[in-house]
C-alpha positions, -999 to +999 in steps of 0.1 A: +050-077+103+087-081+091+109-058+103+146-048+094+173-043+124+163-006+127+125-015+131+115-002+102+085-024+080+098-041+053+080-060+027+070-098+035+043-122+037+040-114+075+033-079+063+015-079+037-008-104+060-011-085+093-019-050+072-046-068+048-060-079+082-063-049+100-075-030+067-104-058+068-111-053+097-119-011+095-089-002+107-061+025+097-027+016+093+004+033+096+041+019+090+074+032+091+085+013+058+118+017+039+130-003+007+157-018+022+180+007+007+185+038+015+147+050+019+124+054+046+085+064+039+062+068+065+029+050+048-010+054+056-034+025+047-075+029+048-093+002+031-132+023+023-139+055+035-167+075+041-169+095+006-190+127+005-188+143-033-173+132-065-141+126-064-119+130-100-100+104-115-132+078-107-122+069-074-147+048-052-154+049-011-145+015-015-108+017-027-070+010-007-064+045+000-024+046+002-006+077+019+027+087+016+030+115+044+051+142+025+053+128-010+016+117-028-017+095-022-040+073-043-067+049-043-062+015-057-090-006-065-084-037-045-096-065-067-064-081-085-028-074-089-018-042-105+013-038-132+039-021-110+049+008-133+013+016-130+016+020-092+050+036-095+033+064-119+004+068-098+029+071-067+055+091-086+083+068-070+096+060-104+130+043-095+138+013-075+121+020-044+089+026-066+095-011-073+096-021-039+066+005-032+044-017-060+055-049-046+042-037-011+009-024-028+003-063-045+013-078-020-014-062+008-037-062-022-034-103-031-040-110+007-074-088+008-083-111-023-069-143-015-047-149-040-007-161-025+015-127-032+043-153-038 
């Protein structure tokens, strides 16, 4: 993971890397990110879950379930890159953390397809 001088998660290759592993691997992931600004979000990742019911809004068992304890959740589908003010409105972080938020979202997602997230 990259990490700022407080220990905080910050977006990076090494992160993006080491969460797309762990997600492949069944795991849950939790981080104590910020945007390098003034924001600190504690952030759950679950790639599949078990799903029991329809859920609205079309969302599969086999999603990237993202977490923000205290502010929202979604479910990306983890198959390509996704336009960032679609994550920010999904995520309602509609400012400049939002950006940073999206470009920790691609980046995780481009590792868990392959494709270099720079």
């Amino acid at each position: 993971m990259n990490y700022n001088k407080y220990d905080e998660v910050i977006n990076g290759k090494n992160t993006y890397k080491e969460i797309a592993k762990l997600l492949q691997e069944n795991d849950t992931i939790g981080i104590g990110w910020t945007d390098e600004d003034s924001t600190h979000l504690d952030i759950i990742f679950k790639l599949e879950i078990l799903k029991f019911g329809g859920f609205q809004r079309g969302i599969k068992a086999n999603y990237l379930y993202v977490s923000i304890i205290d502010h929202t959740s979604y479910a990306f589908v983890p198959d390509t890159i996704k336009d960032g003010a679609y994550i920010q409105d999904k995520l309602r972080f509609n400012n400049d953390c939002g950006d940073k938020l999206a470009e920790l979202i691609n980046g995780i997602i481009s590792e868990l397809v392959g494709v270099s997230s720079e």
